[in-house]
N, C-alpha and C positions, 0 to 999 in steps of 0.2 A: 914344367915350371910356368907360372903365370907371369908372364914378364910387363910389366909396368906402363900404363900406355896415357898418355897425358897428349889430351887434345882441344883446340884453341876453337870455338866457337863467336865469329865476329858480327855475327849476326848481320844489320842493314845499318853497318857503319864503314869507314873509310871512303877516299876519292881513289881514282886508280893510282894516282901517286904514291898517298900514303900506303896505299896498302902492300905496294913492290917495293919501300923502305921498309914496313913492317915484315913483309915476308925474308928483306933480303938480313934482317939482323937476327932474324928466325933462326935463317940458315947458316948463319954465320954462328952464332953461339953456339948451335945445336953440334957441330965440329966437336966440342971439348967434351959433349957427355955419351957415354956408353952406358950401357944396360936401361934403357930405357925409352920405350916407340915414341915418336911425335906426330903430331896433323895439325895440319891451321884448315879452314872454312871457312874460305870465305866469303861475300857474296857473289851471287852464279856470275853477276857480269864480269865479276875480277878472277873468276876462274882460271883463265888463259895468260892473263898476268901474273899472278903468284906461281901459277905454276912453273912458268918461267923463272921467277925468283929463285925457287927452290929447288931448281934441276939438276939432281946431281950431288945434292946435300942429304942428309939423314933423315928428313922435315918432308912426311908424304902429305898429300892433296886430298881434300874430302870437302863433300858438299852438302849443304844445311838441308836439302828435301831434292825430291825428283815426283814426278808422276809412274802411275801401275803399269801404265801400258807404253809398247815400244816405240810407239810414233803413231801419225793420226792428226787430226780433228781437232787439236787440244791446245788451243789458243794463250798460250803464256806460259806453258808449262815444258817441263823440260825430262825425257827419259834416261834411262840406266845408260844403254849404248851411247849417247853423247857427252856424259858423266865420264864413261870410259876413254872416250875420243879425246878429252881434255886434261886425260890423265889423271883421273880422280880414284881413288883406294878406299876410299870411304866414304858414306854417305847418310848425314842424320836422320834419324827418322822420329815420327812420334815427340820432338818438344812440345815444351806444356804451350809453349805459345803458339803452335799446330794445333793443338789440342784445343785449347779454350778463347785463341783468340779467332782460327781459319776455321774450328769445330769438324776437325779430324776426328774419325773416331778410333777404332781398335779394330772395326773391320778394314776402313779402309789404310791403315796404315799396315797390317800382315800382308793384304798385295803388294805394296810397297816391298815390304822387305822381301817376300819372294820376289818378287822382280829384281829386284838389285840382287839379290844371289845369284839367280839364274844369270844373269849380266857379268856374275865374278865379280861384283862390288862388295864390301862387307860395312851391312850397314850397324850403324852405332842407335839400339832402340830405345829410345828414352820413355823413362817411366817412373809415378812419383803423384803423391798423395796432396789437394789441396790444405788449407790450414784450418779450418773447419772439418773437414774429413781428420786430421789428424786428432784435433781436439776432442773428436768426438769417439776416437779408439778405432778408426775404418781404416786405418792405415793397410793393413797388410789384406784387407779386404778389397779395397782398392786396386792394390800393387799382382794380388792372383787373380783378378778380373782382369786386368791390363796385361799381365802376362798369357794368362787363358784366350784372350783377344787380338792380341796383337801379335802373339808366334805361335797363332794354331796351325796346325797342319806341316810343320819343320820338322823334317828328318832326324836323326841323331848328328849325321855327318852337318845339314844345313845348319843347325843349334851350335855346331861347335866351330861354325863359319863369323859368328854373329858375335858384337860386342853389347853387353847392355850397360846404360846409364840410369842411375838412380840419384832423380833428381825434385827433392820435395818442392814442392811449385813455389812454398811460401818462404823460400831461401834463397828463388832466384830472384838478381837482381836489385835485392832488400838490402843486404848487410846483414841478415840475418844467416845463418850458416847453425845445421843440423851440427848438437854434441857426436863427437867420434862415437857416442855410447849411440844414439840415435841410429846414425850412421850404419854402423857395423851391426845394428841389429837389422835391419831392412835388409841389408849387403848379406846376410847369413842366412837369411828367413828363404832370399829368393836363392840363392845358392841350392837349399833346401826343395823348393817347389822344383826346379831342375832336377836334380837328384830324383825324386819322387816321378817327377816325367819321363824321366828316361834313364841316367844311372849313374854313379859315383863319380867315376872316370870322367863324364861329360862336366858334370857341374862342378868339378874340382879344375879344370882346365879353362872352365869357361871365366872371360875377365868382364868384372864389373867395377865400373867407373861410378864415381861420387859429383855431381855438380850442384852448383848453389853457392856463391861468391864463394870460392876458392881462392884464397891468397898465397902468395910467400909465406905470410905470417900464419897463415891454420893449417898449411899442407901438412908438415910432415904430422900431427898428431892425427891426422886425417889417415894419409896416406901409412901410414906406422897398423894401422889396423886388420887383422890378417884376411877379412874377407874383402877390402878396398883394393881394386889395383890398379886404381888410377882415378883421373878427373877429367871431367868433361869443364873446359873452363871460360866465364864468358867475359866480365869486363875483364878482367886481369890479363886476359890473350889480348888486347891492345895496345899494351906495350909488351916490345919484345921483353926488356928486364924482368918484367911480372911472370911471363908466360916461362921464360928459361928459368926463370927461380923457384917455380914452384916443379919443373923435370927436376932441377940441383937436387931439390926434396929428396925426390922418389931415387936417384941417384947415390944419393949420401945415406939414404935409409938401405940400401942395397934390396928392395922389397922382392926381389922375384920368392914369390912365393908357391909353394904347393897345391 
């Protein structure tokens, strides 16, 4: 069963304050729902803070990016083992704003995520067609170049370590937000290229998350869709209310799905 995994993306906002109020009402709501995973992310300096927040609670630790390699040379950057040190379960990889803003590519974000496997991290790999790639039909050409790119060389067992997020660039942040038909067709297409990489079993297990202004108000038509099983979510994980409202979703949908 793909059990439901709804994770809060805070990108390079809050102060340390707010964000151990934000985490601690996280953890607090999070108490009243079953069947369904949570993570907040949030910035690496507030790592050790929130963590604290949530120790102990239902509400696991993940972080927005790391570096490939274990330690070294590498002036501002931060590896898998000290991710783990701060008590971190997950770790993003590949956002578009990695992608197009820091010009990440698809090589270098596959070292990423084999590093963070190798680490016992499980990273959440984001991936997701510009709005001009869309308009012009490259969508899924796109989406099997970025998959062919960014999880070449993963095992069976590594593939089935990894979470993926499908996240059209031109819905993050906008207000704009992919139709569920959208959606679940991108979420079924890569289900599919999995299947074809390696086998039934894998890509029926594996969970793929939806982001791109996720709300209270679009989740459950979102999350109601059977290749969706989950959201990668970014304003909306700033306030706890938004962020527990859209798990209620996945909750009251009972979505574990096959």
């Amino acid at each position: 069963m793909r059990r439901p995994f709804i994770a809060g993306n805070w990108k390079m906002n809050t102060t340390r304050a707010t964000a151990a109020a934000l985490a601690e009402g996280v953890a607090k709501g999070a108490d009243a729902l079953d069947g369904v995973d949570l993570a907040v992310c949030p910035p690496s300096c507030y790592l050790e803070t929130v963590g604290r927040a949530i120790a102990g609670s239902k509400v696991a630790l993940g972080a927005q990016n790391m570096y490939h390699q274990p330690d070294g040379a590498f002036t501002g950057e931060l590896g898998a083992a000290m991710l783990r040190d701060l008590g971190c379960k997950y770790v993003i990889l590949g956002h578009s704003e990695r992608r197009h803003i820091f010009g990440e590519t698809d090589e270098l974000i596959n070292k990423k995520a084999h590093a963070a496997l190798a680490a016992g991290l499980t990273p959440i790999v984001c991936l997701g067609e510009l709005l001009a790639e869309r308009e012009a039909g490259k969508t899924m050409t796109i989406i099997k170049k970025q998959v062919d790119g960014s999880l070449a060389g993963l095992s069976p067992d590594q593939i089935a370590g990894i979470v993926i997020a499908y996240e059209p660039v031109w819905a993050i942040g906008t207000g704009k937000v992919a139709t569920p038909q959208q959606a679940e067709e991108v979420h079924s297409a890569l289900r599919k290229i999995v299947e074809d990489r390696y086998n039934g079993s894998i890509a029926n297990s594996l969970r793929i998350q939806y982001g791109g202004s996720v709300k209270p108000e679009n989740a459950a038509e979102l999350l109601d869709r059977p290749d969706i099983d989950g959201a990668l979510v970014g304003g909306a994980s700033l306030k706890a209310e938004h962020f527990l409202g859209i798990a209620e979703k996945a909750v009251k949908l009972g979505v574990e799905k096959l």
